[in-house]
C-alpha positions in Angstrom: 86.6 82.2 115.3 90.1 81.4 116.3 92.7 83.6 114.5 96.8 82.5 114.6 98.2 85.7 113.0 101.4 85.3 111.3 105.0 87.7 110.9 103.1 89.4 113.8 104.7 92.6 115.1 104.2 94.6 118.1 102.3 97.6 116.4 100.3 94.3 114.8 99.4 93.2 118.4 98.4 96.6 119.2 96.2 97.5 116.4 94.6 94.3 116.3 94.2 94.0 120.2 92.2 97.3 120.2 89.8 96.9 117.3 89.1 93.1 119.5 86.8 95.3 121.9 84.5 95.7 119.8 84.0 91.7 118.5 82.9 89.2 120.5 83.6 85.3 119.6 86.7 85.8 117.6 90.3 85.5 119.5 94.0 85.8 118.1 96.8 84.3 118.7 100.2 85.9 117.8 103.2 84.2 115.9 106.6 86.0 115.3 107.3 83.0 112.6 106.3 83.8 109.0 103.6 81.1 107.6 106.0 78.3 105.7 105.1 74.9 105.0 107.5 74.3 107.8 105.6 76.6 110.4 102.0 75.6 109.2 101.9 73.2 112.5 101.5 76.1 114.9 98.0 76.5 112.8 96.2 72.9 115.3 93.4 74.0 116.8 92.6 77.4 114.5 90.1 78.5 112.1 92.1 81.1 110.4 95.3 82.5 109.6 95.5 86.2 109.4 99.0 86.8 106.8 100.6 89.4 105.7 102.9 90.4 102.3 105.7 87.8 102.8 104.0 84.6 104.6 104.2 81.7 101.9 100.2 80.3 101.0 100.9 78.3 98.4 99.5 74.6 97.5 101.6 72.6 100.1 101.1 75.5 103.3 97.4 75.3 102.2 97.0 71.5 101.8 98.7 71.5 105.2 96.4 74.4 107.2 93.6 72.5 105.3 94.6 69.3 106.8 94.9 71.0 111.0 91.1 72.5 110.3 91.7 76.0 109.0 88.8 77.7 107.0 89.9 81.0 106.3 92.4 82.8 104.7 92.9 87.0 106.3 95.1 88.8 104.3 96.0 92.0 106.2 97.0 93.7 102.8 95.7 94.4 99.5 97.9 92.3 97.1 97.4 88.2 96.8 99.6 87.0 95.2 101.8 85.0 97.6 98.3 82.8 97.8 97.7 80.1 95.9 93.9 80.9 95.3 93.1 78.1 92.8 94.5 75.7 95.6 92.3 77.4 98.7 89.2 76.5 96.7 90.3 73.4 96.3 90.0 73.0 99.8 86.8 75.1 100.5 89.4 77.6 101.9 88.0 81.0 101.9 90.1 83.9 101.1 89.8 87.7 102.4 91.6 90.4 102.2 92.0 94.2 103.0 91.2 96.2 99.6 92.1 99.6 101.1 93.6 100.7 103.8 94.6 104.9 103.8 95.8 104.4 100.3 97.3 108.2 101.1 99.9 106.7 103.3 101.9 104.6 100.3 101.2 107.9 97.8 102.9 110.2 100.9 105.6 107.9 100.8 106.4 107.8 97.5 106.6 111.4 97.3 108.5 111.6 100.4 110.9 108.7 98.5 111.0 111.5 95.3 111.8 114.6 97.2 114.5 112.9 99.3 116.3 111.2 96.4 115.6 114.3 94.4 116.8 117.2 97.2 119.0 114.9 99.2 117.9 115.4 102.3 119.5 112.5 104.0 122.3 113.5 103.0 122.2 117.3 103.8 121.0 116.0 107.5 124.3 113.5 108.1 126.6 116.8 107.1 124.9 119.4 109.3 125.7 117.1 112.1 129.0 116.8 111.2 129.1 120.8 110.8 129.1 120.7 106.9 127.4 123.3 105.2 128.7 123.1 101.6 126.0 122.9 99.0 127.9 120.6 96.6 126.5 117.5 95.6 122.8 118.2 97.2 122.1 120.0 93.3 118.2 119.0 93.1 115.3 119.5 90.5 111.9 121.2 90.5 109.0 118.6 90.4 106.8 121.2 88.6 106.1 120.7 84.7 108.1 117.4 85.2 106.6 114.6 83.8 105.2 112.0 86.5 104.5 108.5 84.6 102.3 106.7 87.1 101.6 102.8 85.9 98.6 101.4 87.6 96.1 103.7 88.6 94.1 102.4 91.8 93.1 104.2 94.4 97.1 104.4 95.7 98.0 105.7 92.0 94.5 108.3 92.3 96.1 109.3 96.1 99.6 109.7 94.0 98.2 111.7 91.5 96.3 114.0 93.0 99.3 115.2 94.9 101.3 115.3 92.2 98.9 117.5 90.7 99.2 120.1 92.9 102.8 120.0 92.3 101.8 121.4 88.8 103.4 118.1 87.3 102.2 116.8 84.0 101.1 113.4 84.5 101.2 110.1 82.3 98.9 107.2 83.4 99.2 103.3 81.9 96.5 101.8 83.6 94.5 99.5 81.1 91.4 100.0 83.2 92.3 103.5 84.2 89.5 106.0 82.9 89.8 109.8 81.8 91.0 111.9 84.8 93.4 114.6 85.5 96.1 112.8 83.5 97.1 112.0 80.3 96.5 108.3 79.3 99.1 106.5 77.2 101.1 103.1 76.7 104.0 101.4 77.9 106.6 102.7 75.8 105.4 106.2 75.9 105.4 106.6 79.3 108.5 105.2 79.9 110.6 107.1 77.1 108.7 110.6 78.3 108.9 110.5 81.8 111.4 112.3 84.0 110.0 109.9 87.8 108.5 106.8 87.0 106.4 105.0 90.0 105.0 101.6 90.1 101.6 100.6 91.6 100.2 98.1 89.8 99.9 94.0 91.2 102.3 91.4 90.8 101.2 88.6 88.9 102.6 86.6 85.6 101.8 90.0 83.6 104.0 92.6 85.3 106.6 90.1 87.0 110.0 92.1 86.0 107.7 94.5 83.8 110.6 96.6 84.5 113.3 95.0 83.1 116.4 95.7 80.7 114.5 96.7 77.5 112.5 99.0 79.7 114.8 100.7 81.4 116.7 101.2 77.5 113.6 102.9 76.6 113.8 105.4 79.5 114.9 109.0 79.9 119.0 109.2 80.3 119.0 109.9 84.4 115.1 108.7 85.0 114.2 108.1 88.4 112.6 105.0 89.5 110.1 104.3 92.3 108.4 101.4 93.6 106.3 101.2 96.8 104.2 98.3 94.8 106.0 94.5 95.0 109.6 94.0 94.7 109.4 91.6 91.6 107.7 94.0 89.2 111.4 95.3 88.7 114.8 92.4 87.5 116.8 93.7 90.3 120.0 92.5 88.1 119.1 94.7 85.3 118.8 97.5 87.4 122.0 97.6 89.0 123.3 97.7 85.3 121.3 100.8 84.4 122.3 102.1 87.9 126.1 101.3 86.3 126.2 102.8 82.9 123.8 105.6 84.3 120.6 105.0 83.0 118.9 105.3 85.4 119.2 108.3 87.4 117.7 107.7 90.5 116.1 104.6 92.6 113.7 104.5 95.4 112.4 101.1 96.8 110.3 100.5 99.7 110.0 97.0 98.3 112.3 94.3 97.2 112.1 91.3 95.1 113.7 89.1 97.6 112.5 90.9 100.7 110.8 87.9 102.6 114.9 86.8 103.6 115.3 90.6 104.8 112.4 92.6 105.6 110.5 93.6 109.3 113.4 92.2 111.2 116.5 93.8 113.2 119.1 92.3 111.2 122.4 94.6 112.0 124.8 91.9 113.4 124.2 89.8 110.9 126.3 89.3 108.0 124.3 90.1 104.5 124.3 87.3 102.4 121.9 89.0 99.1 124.8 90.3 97.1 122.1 91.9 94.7 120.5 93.6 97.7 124.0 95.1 99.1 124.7 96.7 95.8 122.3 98.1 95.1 122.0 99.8 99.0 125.7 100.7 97.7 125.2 103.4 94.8 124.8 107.0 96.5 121.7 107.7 93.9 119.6 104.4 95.9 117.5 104.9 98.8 115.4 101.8 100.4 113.1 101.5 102.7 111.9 98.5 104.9 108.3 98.3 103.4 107.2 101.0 105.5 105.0 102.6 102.8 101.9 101.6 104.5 102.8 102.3 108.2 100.9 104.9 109.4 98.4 105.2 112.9 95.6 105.7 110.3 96.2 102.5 107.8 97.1 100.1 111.1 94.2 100.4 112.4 92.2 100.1 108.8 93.9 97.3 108.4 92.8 95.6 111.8 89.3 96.9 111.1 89.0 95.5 108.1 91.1 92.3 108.8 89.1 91.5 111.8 85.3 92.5 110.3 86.1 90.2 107.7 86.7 87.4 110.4 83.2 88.7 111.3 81.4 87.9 108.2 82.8 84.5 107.5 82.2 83.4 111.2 78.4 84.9 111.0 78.1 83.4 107.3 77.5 86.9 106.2 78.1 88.5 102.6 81.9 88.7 102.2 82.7 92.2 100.8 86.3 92.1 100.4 86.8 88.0 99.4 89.3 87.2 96.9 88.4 84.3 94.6 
């Protein structure tokens, strides 16, 4: 099997170039370029693509791949949602992707997105380099006997959980396939009016796009805080920065944004920023974003190539396909 991975990165190369010695018949070829219907050329002469969060797989990229020979779709993440799946079967396209992979790293960094909005540690560390040791300002809260509202409850929200636990939070779960754990089940609107952190991890599809949106953040706790390691659309970006305005909403930690694909994964500092939305909301002092780095960790890379790469292996040997999306 011939592989042209997409958005490719170093640490991509890396990972992927290691877990290689142990497969034979399956090469990869490395692209920079993000898969667009006006990249899908570079896909002659392959029988996969390997894609990541922000490559574009929908009807006219996969009509197109379809057209050069490609047989396989490899996700190298868990959501699927920028694929087109009723399109790829059109075309006897087959669809895989990477279920798991160290679902601990996204629930570290969500709790590392909590305590540093919530204790200010940025913050603290720009004035001690500047030789400012006043206190004022850094005024924090105790996670424990707060109330965690977790919605979706997959393995990343059980990871989340069971850390949150041994914070001695008390924590609300909307999952409508989530069963009794160490949490207290409840809806929508309870969870969001009860909750002092929120955090997202549930999928992106027609249900939950901007599930958080201006009626949700009205039924929220004066001050909330928000967090979302999931997918940037599951929030209206424009109705947050008006509860970020009249103070609604307390606190905001993204490692994901709805418009991401123009921003994300690339050194972008002399370049002037053109997504207005994006720049303010980077501009209130109670926002902190990261680059969708909630996943990168030594452990989950090379999960990620494992899984990527044995999933290459089953198609090309016709095997059972454990992790296929249809």
């Amino acid at each position: 099997m011939t592989i042209a991975l997409f958005s490719s990165q170093k640490y991509d190369q890396a990972s992927f170039d290691a877990c290689l010695l142990n497969y034979t018949g399956i090469s990869i070829s490395h692209f920079e370029q993000a898969l667009n219907e006006q990249s899908a050329l570079l896909c002659q002469g392959f029988n996969a693509v390997c894609v990541f969060v922000n490559d574009v797989v929908n009807e006219a990229v996969i009509k197109h791949i379809a057209a050069l020979g490609v047989t396989s779709i490899l996700l190298r993440c868990a959501g699927f949602n920028n694929v087109d799946l009723a399109a790829a079967k059109a075309h006897n396209i087959k669809v895989c992707r990477v279920p798991a992979y160290s679902p601990e790293a996204v629930a570290e960094h969500c709790i590392a997105l909590m305590l540093t909005l919530n204790r200010k540690t940025h913050k603290a560390y720009n004035r001690i380099r500047e030789d400012n040791f006043d206190l004022n300002g850094l005024l924090g809260f105790n996670l424990f006997k707060k109330t965690i509202g977790i919605i979706g409850c997959g393995k990343i929200g059980l990871a989340l959980i069971n850390i949150l636990n041994g914070f001695g939070a008390n924590v609300l779960v909307c999952d409508p396939y989530a069963e009794q754990g160490e949490y207290t089940l409840c809806d929508l609107d309870t969870l969001l009016s009860q909750s002092d952190v929120i955090s997202l991890h549930c999928p992106l599809n027609d249900q939950t796009h901007h599930l958080i949106n201006e009626h949700a953040f009205a039924k929220m706790k004066q001050g909330a805080m928000l967090i979302n390691t999931s997918r940037g659309a599951l929030i209206d970006s424009k109705a947050c920065i008006i509860a970020l305005k009249n103070k609604q909403l307390g606190y905001l930690g993204l490692d994901v944004y709805e418009q991401e694909s123009e921003l994300f994964f690339k050194n972008r500092s002399d370049e002037i920023m053109q997504d207005d939305v994006f720049s303010r909301l980077v501009s209130f002092p109670n926002v902190l974003v990261t680059g969708h780095q909630g996943f990168f960790t030594k452990e989950a890379l090379s999960e990620i190539a494992q899984t990527t790469i044995q999933n290459a292996h089953e198609i090309a040997n016709q095997l059972p396909l454990r992790n296929e999306v249809k």
